[in-house]
Structure formats: structure tokens, C-alpha cells
C-alpha positions as CSV (number, residue, x, y, z in Angstrom):
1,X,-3.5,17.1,8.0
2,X,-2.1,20.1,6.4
3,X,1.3,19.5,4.7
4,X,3.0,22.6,2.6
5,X,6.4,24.0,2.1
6,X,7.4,27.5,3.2
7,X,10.6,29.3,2.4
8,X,12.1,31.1,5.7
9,X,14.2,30.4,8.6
10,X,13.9,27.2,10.7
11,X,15.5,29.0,14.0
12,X,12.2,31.9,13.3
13,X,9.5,29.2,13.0
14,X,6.6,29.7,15.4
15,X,4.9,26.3,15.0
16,X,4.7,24.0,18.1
17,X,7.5,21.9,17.7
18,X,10.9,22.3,15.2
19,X,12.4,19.0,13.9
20,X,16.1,19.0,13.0
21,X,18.4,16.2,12.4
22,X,21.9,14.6,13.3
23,X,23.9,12.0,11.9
24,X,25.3,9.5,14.2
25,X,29.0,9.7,15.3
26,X,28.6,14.0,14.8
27,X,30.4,15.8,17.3
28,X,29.2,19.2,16.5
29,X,25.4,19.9,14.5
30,X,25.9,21.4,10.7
31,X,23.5,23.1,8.9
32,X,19.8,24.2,9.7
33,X,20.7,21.9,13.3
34,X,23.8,23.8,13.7
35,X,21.7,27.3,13.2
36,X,18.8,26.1,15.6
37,X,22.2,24.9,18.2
38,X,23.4,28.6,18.2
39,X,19.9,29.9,18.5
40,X,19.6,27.9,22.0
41,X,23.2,29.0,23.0
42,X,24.4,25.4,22.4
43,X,22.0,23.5,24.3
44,X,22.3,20.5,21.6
45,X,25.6,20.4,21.3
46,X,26.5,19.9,25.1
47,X,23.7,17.1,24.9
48,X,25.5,15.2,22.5
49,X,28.5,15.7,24.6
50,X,26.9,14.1,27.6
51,X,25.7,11.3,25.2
52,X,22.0,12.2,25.3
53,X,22.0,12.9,21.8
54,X,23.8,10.4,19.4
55,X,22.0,10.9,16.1
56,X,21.1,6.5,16.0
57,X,18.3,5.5,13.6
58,X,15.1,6.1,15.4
59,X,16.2,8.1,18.3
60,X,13.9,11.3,18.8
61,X,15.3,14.0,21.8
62,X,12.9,16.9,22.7
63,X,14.6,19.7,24.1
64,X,12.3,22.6,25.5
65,X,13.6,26.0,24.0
66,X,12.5,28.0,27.3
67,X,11.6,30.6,25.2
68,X,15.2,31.1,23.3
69,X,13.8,31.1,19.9
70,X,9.9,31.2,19.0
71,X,8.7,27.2,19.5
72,X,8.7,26.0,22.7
73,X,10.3,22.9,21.4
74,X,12.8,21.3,19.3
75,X,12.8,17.6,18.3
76,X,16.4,16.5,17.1
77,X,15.9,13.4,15.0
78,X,18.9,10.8,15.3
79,X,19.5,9.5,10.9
80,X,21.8,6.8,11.9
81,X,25.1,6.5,10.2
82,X,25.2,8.6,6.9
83,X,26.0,5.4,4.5
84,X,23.2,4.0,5.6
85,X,20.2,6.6,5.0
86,X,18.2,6.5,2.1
87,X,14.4,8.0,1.0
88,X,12.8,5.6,3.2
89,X,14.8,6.5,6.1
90,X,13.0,10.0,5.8
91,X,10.0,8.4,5.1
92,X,10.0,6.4,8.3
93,X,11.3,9.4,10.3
94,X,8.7,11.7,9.2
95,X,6.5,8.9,10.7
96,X,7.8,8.3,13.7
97,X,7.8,11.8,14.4
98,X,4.2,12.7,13.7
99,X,3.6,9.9,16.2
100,X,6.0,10.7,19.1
101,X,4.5,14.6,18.7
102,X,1.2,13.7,18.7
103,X,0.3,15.0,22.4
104,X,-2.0,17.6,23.8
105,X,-0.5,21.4,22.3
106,X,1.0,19.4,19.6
107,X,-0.7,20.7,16.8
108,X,1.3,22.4,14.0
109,X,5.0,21.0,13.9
110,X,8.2,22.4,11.4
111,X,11.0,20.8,9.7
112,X,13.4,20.6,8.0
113,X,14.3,18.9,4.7
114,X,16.0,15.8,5.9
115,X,18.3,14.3,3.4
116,X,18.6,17.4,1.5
117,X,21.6,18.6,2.8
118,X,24.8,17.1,3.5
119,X,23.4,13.4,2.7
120,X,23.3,14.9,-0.7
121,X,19.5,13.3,-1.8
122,X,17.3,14.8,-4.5
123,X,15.7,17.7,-2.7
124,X,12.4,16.8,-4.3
125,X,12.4,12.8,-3.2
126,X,12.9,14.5,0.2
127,X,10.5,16.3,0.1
128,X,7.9,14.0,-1.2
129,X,9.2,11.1,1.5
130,X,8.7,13.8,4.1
131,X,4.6,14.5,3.2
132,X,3.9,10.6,3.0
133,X,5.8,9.9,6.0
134,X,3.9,12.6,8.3
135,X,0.4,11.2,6.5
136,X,1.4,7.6,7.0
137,X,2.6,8.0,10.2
138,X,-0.4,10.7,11.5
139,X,-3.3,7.6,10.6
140,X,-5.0,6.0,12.9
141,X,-8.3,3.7,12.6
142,X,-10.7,5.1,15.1
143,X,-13.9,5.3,13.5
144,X,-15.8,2.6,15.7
145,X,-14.2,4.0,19.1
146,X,-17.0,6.0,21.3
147,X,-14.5,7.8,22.6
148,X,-10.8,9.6,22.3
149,X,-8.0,9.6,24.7
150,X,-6.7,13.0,25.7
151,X,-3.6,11.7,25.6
152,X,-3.8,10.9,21.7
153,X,-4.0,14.6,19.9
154,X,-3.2,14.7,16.3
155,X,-1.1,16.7,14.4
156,X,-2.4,19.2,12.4
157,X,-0.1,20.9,9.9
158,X,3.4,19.8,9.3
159,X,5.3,22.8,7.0
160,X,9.1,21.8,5.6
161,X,11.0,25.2,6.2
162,X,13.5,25.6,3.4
163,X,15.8,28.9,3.1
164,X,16.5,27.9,-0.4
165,X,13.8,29.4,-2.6
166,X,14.9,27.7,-5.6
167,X,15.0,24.7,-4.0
168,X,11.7,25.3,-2.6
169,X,10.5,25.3,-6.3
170,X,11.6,22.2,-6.6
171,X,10.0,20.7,-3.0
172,X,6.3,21.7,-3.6
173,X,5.4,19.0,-6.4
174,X,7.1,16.8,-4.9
175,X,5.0,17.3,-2.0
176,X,2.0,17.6,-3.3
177,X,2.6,14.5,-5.3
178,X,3.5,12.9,-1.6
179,X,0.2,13.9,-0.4
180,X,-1.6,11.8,-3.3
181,X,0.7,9.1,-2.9
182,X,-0.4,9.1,1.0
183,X,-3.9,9.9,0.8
184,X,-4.5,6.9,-1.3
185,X,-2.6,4.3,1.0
186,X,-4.7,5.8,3.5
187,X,-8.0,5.0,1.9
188,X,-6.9,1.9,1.3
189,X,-6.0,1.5,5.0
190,X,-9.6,2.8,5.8
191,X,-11.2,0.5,3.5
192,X,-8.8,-2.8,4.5
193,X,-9.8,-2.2,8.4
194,X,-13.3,-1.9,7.9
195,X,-15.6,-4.9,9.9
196,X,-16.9,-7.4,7.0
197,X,-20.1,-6.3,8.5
198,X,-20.0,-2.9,7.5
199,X,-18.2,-3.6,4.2
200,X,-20.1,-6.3,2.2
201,X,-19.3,-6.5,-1.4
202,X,-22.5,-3.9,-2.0
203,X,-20.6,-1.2,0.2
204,X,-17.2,-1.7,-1.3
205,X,-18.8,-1.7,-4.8
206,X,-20.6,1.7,-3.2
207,X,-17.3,3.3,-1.9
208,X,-15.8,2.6,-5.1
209,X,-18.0,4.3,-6.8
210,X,-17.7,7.3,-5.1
211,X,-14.7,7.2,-5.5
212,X,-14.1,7.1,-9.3
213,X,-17.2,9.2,-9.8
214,X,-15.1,12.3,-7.0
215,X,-12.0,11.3,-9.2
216,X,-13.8,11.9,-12.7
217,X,-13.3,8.2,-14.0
218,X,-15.5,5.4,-15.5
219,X,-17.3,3.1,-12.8
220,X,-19.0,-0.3,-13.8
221,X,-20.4,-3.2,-11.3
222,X,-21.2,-6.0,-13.2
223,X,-24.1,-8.0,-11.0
224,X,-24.5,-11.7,-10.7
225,X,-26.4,-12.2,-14.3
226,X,-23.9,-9.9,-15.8
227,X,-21.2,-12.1,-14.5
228,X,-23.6,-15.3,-15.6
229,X,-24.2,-13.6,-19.1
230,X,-19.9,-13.6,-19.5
231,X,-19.2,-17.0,-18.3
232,X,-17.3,-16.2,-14.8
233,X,-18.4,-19.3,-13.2
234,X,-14.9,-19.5,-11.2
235,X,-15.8,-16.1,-9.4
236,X,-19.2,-17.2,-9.3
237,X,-18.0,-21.0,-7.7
238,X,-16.9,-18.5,-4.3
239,X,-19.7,-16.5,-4.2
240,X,-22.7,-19.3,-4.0
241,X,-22.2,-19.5,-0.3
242,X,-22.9,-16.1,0.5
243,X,-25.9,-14.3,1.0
244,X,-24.0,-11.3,0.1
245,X,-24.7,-10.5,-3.9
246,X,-20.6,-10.7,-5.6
247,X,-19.8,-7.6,-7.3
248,X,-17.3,-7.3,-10.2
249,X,-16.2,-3.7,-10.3
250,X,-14.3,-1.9,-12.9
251,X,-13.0,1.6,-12.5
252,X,-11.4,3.6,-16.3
253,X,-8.7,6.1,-16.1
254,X,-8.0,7.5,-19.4
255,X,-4.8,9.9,-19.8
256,X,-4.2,9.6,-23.4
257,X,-6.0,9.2,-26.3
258,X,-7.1,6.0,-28.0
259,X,-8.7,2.5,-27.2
260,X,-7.5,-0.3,-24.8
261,X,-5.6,-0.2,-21.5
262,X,-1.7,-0.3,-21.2
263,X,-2.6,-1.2,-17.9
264,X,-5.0,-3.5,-15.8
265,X,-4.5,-3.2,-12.6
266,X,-6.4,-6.5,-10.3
267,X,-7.2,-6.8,-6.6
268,X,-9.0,-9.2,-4.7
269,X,-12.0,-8.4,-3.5
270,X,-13.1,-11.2,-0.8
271,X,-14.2,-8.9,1.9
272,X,-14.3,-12.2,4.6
273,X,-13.0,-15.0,3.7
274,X,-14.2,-18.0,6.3
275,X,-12.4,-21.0,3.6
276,X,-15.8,-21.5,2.9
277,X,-16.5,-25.7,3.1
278,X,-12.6,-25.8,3.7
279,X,-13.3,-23.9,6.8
280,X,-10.4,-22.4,8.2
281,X,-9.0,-22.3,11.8
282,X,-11.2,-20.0,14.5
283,X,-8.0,-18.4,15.8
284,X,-7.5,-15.3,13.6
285,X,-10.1,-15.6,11.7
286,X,-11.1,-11.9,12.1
287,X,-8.0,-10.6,10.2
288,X,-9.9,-12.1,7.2
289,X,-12.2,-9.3,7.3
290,X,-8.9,-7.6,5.2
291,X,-9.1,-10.5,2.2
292,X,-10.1,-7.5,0.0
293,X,-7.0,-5.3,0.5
294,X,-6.1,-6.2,-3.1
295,X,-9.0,-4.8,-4.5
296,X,-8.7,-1.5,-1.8
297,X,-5.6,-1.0,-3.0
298,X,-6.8,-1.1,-6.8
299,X,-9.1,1.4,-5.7
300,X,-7.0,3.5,-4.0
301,X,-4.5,3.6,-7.0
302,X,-6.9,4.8,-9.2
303,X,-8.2,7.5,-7.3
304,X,-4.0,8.6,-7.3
305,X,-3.5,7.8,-10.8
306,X,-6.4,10.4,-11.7
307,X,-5.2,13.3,-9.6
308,X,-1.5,12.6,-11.2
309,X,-2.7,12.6,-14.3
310,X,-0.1,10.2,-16.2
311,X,-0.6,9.4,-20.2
312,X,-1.7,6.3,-19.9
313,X,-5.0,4.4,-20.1
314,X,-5.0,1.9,-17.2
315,X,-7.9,0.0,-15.9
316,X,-8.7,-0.8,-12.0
317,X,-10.7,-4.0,-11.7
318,X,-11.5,-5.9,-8.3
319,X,-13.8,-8.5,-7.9
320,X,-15.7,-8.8,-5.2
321,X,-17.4,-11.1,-2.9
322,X,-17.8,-13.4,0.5
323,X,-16.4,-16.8,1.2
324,X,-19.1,-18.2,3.1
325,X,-19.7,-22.4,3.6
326,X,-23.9,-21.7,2.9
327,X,-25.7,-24.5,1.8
328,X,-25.3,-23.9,-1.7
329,X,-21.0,-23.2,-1.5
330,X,-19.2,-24.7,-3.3
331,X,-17.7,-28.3,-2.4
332,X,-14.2,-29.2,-2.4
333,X,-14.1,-32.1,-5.4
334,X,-16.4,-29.6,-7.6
335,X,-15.8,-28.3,-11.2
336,X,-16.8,-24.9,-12.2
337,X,-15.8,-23.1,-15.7
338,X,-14.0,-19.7,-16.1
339,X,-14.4,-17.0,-18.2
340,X,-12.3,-18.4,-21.2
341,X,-13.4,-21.7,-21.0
342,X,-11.1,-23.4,-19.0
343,X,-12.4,-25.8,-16.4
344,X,-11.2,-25.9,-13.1
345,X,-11.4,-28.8,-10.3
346,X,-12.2,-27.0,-6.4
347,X,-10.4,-29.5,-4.0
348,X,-9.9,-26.3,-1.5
349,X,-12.4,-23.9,-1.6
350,X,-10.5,-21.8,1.2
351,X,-7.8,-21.3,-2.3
352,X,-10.7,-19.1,-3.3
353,X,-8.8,-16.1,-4.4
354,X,-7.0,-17.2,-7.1
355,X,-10.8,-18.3,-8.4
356,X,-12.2,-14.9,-8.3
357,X,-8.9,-13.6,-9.7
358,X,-8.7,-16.2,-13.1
359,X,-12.4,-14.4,-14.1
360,X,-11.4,-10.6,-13.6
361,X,-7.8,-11.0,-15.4
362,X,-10.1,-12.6,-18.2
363,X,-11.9,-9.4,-18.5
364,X,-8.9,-7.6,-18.4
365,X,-8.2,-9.3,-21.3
366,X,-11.0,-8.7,-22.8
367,X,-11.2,-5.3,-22.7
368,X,-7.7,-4.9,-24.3
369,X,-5.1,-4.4,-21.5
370,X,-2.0,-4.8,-22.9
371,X,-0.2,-5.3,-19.4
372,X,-1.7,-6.9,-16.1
373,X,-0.7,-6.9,-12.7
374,X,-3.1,-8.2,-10.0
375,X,-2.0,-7.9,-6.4
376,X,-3.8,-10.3,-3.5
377,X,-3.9,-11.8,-0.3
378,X,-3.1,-14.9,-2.2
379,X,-1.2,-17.5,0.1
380,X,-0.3,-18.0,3.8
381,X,2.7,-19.7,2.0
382,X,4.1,-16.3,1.1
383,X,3.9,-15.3,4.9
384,X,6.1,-18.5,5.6
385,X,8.5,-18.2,2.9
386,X,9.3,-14.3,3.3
387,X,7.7,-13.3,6.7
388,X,6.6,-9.9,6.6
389,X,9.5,-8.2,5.5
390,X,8.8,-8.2,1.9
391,X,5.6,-9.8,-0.4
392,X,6.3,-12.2,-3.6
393,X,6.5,-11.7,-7.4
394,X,5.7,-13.8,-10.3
395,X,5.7,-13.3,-13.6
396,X,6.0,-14.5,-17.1
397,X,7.5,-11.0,-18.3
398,X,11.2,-9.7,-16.9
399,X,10.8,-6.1,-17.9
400,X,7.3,-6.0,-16.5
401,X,8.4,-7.7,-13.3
402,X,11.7,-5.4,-13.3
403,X,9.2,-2.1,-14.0
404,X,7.0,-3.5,-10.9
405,X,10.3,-4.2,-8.4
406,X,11.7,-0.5,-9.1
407,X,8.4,0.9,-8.4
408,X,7.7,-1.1,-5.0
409,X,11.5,0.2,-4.4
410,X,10.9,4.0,-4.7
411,X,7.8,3.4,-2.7
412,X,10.4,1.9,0.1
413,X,8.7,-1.5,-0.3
414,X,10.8,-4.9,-0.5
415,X,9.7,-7.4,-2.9
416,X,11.2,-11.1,-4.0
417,X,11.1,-12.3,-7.2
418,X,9.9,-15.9,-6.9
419,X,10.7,-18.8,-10.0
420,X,7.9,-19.3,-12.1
421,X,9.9,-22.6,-13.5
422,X,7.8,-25.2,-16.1
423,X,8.2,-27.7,-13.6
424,X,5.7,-26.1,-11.4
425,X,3.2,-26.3,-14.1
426,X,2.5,-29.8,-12.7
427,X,1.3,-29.0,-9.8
428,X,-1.9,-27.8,-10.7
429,X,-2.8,-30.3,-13.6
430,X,-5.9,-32.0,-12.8
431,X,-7.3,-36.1,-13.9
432,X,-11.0,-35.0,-14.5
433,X,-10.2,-31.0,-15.1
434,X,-8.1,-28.6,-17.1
435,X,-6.6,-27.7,-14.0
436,X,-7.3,-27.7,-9.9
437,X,-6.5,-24.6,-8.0
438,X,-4.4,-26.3,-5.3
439,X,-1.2,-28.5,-5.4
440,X,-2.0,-31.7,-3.3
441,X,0.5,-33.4,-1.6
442,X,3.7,-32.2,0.7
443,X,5.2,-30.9,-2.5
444,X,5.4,-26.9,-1.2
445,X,5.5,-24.1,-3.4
446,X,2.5,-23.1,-2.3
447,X,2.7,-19.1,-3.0
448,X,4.0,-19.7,-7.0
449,X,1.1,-22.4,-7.2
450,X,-1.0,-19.8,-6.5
451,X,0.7,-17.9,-9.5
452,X,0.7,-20.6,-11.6
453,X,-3.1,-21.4,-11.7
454,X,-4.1,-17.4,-12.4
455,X,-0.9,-17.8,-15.4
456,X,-3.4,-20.1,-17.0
457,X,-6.0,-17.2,-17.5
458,X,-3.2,-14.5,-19.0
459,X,-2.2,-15.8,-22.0
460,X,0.9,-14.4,-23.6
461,X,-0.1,-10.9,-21.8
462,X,2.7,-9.1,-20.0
463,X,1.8,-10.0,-16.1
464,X,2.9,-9.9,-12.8
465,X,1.4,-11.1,-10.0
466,X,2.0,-9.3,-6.4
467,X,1.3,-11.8,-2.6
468,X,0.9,-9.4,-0.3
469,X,-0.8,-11.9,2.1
470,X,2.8,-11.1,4.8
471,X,2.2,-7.4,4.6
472,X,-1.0,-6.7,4.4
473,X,-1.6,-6.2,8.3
474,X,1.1,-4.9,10.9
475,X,0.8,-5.5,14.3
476,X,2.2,-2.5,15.0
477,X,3.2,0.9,14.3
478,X,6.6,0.7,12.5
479,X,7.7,3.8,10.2
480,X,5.5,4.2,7.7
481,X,3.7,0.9,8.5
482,X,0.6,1.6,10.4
483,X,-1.0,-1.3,13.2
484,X,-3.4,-3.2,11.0
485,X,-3.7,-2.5,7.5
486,X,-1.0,-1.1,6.0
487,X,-1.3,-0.1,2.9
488,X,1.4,-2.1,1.4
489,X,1.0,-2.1,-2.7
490,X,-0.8,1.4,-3.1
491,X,2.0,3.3,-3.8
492,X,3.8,0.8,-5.8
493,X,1.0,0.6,-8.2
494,X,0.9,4.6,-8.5
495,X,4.6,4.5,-9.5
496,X,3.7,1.9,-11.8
497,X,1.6,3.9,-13.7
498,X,3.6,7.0,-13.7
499,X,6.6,4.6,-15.1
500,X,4.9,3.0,-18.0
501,X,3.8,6.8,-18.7
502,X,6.9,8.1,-19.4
């Protein structure tokens, strides 16, 4: 999809359909709605009199121009009540629309800048909500269907018509950063909803090398003696009952000069997860196919980071691998050894990710980030705790987790800071171990357990730890949320970066 600004009039627009906007509870359209109203002698305003037009949240009315002005259609997008709309509002809007346009004919579609006007938003957050809303909304994963429905077109180009020119000068970075921003969720997306079968740990450790190497940055896979020659037995513990190889990847951005990371960014990588000896349930099973959306969205962020060019030196590393119950897997009872020594009792091998997780924020650590956030489809305990309205935080660092929340916030994702209280440290103390890598009993806490066994590999680093295990896969369209993977964490991790630049 093509997404630019353009400085003009909406009402002279020749694309295929014109978007304008309404607030609920408006009698009479103001603004670029009120110049498109005059322009079809008042056709929207006697529809909002008759009540077919009320400007709720979510409501999208298509009136055919029959030839009045130059598109053949106008799309009047309802904002809800004014109070109430915010940057994700437009975000969501944009995405909605793309979708309800996205018909035979349909191909190039205009708008205005929503939010920009009498709501009184930063014209450039508008603008930059509008790009990733039309690129969230416009994705679809289609690559294994034979064949398309008519009925499905996609948009093409989406231009935001702004009579403004100065404020036009304004828009077109902030679009163009949108476009990154949405691009990258959208590999991620790509990457998440792959089958396990076409993304084993050697083709993710493949794509992401193509990516860094498109984006100009440093690209290392450690193999299996490499990860033998550092000590990461926990990692190595999951991958023993694959016949896939595990892959430890690490991916460089440098923006400023000078040694060591203020960054690490950490994903997990388990591209299926089966719970390995702990086997898990048949029933859903093949949504484990998208264990590695950690490690996609590491990916993703990096290739963002390098085209935004922050100064900062961050690192992207995911570890990758299958959890398979082989003949040599690993057996619940079993003690392995991570990266810095510690030892670690395995009484659930399906807790695998917080395994391969301990050995690559190790190497973080060694390789002198300064800050670490890893982000994971940690716990089905986070999915009970806060559904799949928002994902979990932990951390041993308030500003860090404070810099994380604001960026997950401007990327209109809701997080929830969980307790990371000493009284939890109990709960993964083991008799014949330094630790075990579940709790065991009806005790609970099951998502800041998680968070408290990969504490005991970060040291007195700044970290924060991100469950996305609720969000990670949308069972249907929603906004900016796409069916299946949704991208969750991509953006957030961008912002991230761009913060800690500044």
C-alpha cells in the first residue's frame, strides 16, 4: 500500500472513495465534512437528520456522490463522543476503514486528517495514527490460499488531503515514520502466522538475516557448539528433543558511537511448542506454531529501529528453537546449567520459554547492555489474569518499566504492571537445584513466576519483562488488531528505542 500526504481540497479529490468524519451528538458537519456536505447539496446533513448518520464509535456510512463532486463515494466515519477520542481512536478508524472499503473498484481512497481539527490533536500523531491504521488494518495472511475471493480487493493508495500546507509539513514525517512503525508489525505478523513447518528455527534464523543484512545491521547465529562452547545448557535443555538444530540469533544496530548496548531487546524464539514431555492438551495446539512471536517482534523492531535511525546502540537477540518430547528431551525432574552458572531443576518442560530466555538475557549481559527488556509468550497465566485486553509487566527497575508503559501507550497498547514482591522469590527455590523453573503447588502467580525465574539471570541490570501470551493472537479483526497474529509489542519496542534516544 501507498500511503502519502497531499496538500489540496478534500471536496476536489478524484480517488475512489473520500473519508470524512463526525462527532456523535453533531447536528450540522464542520470543517472539511461540512465543505464535502455543501459540495453534495446537504446530502449528509439531512442523513443525520433522519438518524442514519450519528457520528458513534465505529459507525462507517457510504453515501454515493452521483457524480456531485469527483469520487463516486464518500465514507463519513462516526468518532464517538469528542471526550472520548484519542490517537488510537484514529488508529483504529483508519483500520476499520481500509477494511469496510476493501471491495471491487476500491482501490485508491482519500482522507482527511481525523483528530486534527476541532478535537485539537497534534496534527503529526494524526497523521502518523492514520498511516499505521490503514497498514494495520489493509493486512491479511493469505500466502498459503490457492485462491482469492473477488469479493476481497485491497486498497491500494490511501492519501491524507490537508489544505494546510504548513501543517502538511508537519504530517509527512509523521507518516512516514507511521509506515515504519506498521511495516514492521506487519512482518512480525507475517513471520508469527507462518506454519512451524515452513518456519523451523533454520528459516527464522534465514529471515532474520535478511533482514538485518536489507537493514544494514550486524547478524550472528550462534549454532549448537557455539551455544555448547558458552555454557547455555538451559536453552540447550529445550532443544534436545528436536530434530530441528536451535539457533541463537543476534541482530546489532549501532546509532551512536562507542561500545556496548543501552539496549537489549529479547524474544522468544520457540517456533512450536508441543510442552515437550509435559505434553500439552491436543485442542489448540496449532496456535503454538506462534511461540516465537517474541523473537518476530525482536526482529521486526530492529529492522524499524534502523530505518529511524535513533542514537542509540541496541541489540536484538532471540533464541530459537522447537519443543519437541524426542527421545532425548528433556525430562521433567532433570537439572541442566545456564549460561552463568546457575543450575536449574526442569519439573515442567512445557515452562520452556523462560529456559531459552535465562541463556540469551545472559548474553545480553555479556555483551554489555546496559538495559534489557525481553518480551514472550511466557504464561497462559497472564491470559487468565488480564484476558486479552492488555499483556503483563515485570520488572526490578520503575523508570525502565515507566519508559516501557509510555511507549506501549503511544503505540495504543494496554499494559499492567504486575508485583514483583520478595515473597515470590520462594516460589521458584528448589531442594536439589539453585532454582526450578515452575512453582509447584496451588499457590498461583503463575505469570510473575515466570518473571521471577528469568530475574535470576539479570543481575542488578535495568529489566523489564513483557507476557504477551493474551495478545499475541486475535480471533478477529478488531481496529488495528488483525485475526491471528497481531503484532502486539512491535511498536512498543520501536518507541522504546526512540525514547531512551532522546
Amino acid at each position: 500500500m501507498d500511503i502519502r500526504i497531499e496538500t489540496g481540497d478534500i471536496t476536489s479529490s478524484t480517488a475512489d472513495a473520500v473519508v470524512v468524519n463526525l462527532f456523535e451528538g453533531m447536528t450540522s458537519p464542520g470543517g472539511a465534512t461540512g465543505a464535502v456536505d455543501r459540495a453534495l447539496d446537504g446530502a449528509i446533513s439531512r442523513l443525520i437528520a433522519q438518524g442514519d448518520i450519528r457520528g458513534k464509535s465505529g459507525e462507517l456510512t457510504l453515501v454515493h456522490t452521483l457524480g456531485k463532486i469527483p469520487t463516486p463515494r464518500v465514507v463519513v466515519a462516526g468518532l464517538g463522543k469528542r471526550q472520548d477520542f484519542d490517537i488510537d481512536a484514529i488508529r483504529n478508524l483508519s483500520a476499520n476503514v481500509v477494511r469496510f472499503l476493501r471491495r471491487p473498484g476500491v482501490k485508491t481512497v482519500a482522507t482527511i486528517a481525523h483528530g486534527a481539527g476541532i478535537a485539537g490533536l497534534p496534527a503529526a500523531a494524526c497523521a502518523q495514527a492514520i498511516a499505521e491504521g490503514s497498514l494495520l488494518g489493509a493486512y491479511r495472511f493469505t500466502r498459503y490460499k490457492s485462491a482469492k475471493d473477488d469479493e476481497n480487493g485491497e486498497v491500494e493508495t490511501v492519501v491524507l488531503v490537508e489544505h494546510d500546507p504548513a501543517k502538511a509539513g508537519v504530517m509527512a514525517p509523521a507518516m512516514a515514520r507511521g509506515v515504519v512503525m506498521a511495516r514492521a508489525t506487519n512482518l512480525q505478523r507475517d513471520l508469527a502466522n507462518e506454519p512451524s513447518n515452513h518456519l523451523t528455527p533454520t528459516v527464522l534464523a534465514e529471515r532474520a538475516r535478511q533482514v538485518a543484512e536489507a537493514a544494514g545491521l550486524e547478524f550472528e547465529a550462534l549454532e549448537r557448539a557455539g551455544m555448547e562452547l558458552k555454557g547455555m545448557g538451559s536453552l540447550l535443555s529445550v532443544a534436545k528433543g528436536s530434530a530441528q538444530p536451535p539457533k541463537m540469533l543476534r541482530i546489532s544496530y549501532r546509532g551512536r558511537p562507542g561500545d556496548g548496548y543501552d539496549l537489549a531487546l529479547v524474544g522468544k524464539g520457540i517456533t512450536f511448542d508441543t510442552g515437550g514431555i509435559s505434553i500439552k492438551p491436543a485442542a489448540g495446539m496449532d496456535a503454538m506454531k506462534a511461540d516465537m512471536t517474541g523473537a518476530a517482534a525482536v526482529i521486526a523492531a530492529m529492522e524499524g529501529i534502523a530505518a529511524l535511525k535513533p542514537r542509540i546502540n541496541v541489540v536484538g537477540i532471540a533464541p530459537c528453537t522447537e519443543n519437541m518430547p524426542g527421545g532425548a528431551a528433556s525430562k521433567p525432574g532433570d537439572v541442566v546449567t545456564a549460561m552463568n552458572g546457575k543450575t536449574i531443576e526442569i519439573l515442567n518442560t512445557d515452562a520452556e520459554g523462560r529456559l531459552v530466555l535465562a541463556d540469551a538475557v545472559c548474553w545480553a549481559r555479556e555483551l554489555g547492555a546496559s538495559r534489557v527488556v525481553d518480551i514472550a509468550t511466557l504464561t497462559g497465566a497472564v491470559t487468565t489474569a488480564l484476558g486479552d485486553v492488555c499483556y503483563g509487566i515485570m520488572t526490578n527497575n520503575g523508570d525502565l518499566a515507566a519508559a516501557v508503559e509510555a511507549a506501549a501507550a503511544a503505540a495504543g497498547e494496554k499494559t499492567w504492571r504486575l508485583p514483583m514482591f520478595k515473597e515470590y522469590d520462594e516460589l521458584v527455590k528448589s531442594d536439589v537445584a539453585d532454582i526450578k523453573n515452575t512453582g509447584t503447588g496451588n499457590r498461583g502467580a503463575g505469570t510473575i513466576v515466570g518473571a521471577k525465574f528469568i530475574e535470576h539471570f539479570v543481575g542488578d541490570t535495568p529489566w523489564v519483562h513483557m507476557d504477551i501470551a493474551g495478545v499475541d493472537i486475535g480471533d478477529k479483526d478488531r481496529g488495528w488488531v488483525a485475526k491471528g497474529a497481531t503484532g502486539y509489542g512491535v511498536r512498543s519496542l520501536i518507541n522504546l528505542a526512540l525514547e531512551l534516544a532522546e
